[in-house]
N, C-alpha and C positions, 0 to 999 in steps of 0.2 A: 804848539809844541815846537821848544827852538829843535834845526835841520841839526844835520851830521857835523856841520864846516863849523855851526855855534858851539855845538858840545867838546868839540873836539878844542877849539879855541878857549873854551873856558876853562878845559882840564889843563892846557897846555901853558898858560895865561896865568892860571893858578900856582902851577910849577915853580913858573917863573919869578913869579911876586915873593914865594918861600926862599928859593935859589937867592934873593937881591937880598932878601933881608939874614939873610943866613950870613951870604957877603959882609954886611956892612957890620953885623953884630959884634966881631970886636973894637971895632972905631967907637960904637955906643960905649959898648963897656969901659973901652979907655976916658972917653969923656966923662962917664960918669964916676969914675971914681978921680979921675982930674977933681972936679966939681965938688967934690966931699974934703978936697983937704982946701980950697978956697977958692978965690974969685976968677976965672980966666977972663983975659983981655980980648982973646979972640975966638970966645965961645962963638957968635955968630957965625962968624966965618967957615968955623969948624964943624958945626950945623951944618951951613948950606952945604959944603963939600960931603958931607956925609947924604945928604937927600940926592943934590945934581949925580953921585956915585949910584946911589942903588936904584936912581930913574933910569940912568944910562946903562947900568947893567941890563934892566928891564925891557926899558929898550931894545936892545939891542936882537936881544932873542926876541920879542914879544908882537914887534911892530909889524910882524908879516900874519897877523891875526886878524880875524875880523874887528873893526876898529871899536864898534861897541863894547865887545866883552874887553878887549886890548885898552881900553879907557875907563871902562869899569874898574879894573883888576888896579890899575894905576892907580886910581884916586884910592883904594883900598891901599894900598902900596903906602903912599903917603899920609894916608890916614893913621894908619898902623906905628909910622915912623913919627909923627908928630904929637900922637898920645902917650 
């Protein structure tokens, strides 16, 4: 049974991952409807900036968690942003 510091970390972890993608949710939205009238040259780019933003947002609050859940929550993070 995970202790007090994990549950607390995973609740606080979880927060976090919502708060970053809450953040980045109109950059998405602007790209995607960019995306629907044609091509963009600097999709990539505009990608990466939108992930390195809501990792660092993440970050920023997150890293002072136990690093397991703090890296779980992450890769959920970007999982969520990439699908």
């Amino acid at each position: 049974m995970p202790g007090a510091r994990q549950l607390v970390a995973d609740y606080r972890c979880n927060e976090f991952k919502d708060e970053a993608l809450e953040h980045i949710e109109p950059k998405i939205n602007s790209l995607e409807a960019e995306c629907a009238t044609g091509y963009l040259e600097d999709f990539k780019d505009r990608c990466s900036s939108v992930l390195i933003e809501a990792n660092n947002h993440y970050s920023e609050q997150g890293s002072q968690y136990d690093q397991t859940v703090f890296k779980k929550c992450q890769k959920e993070l970007n999982d969520t942003i990439l699908n």
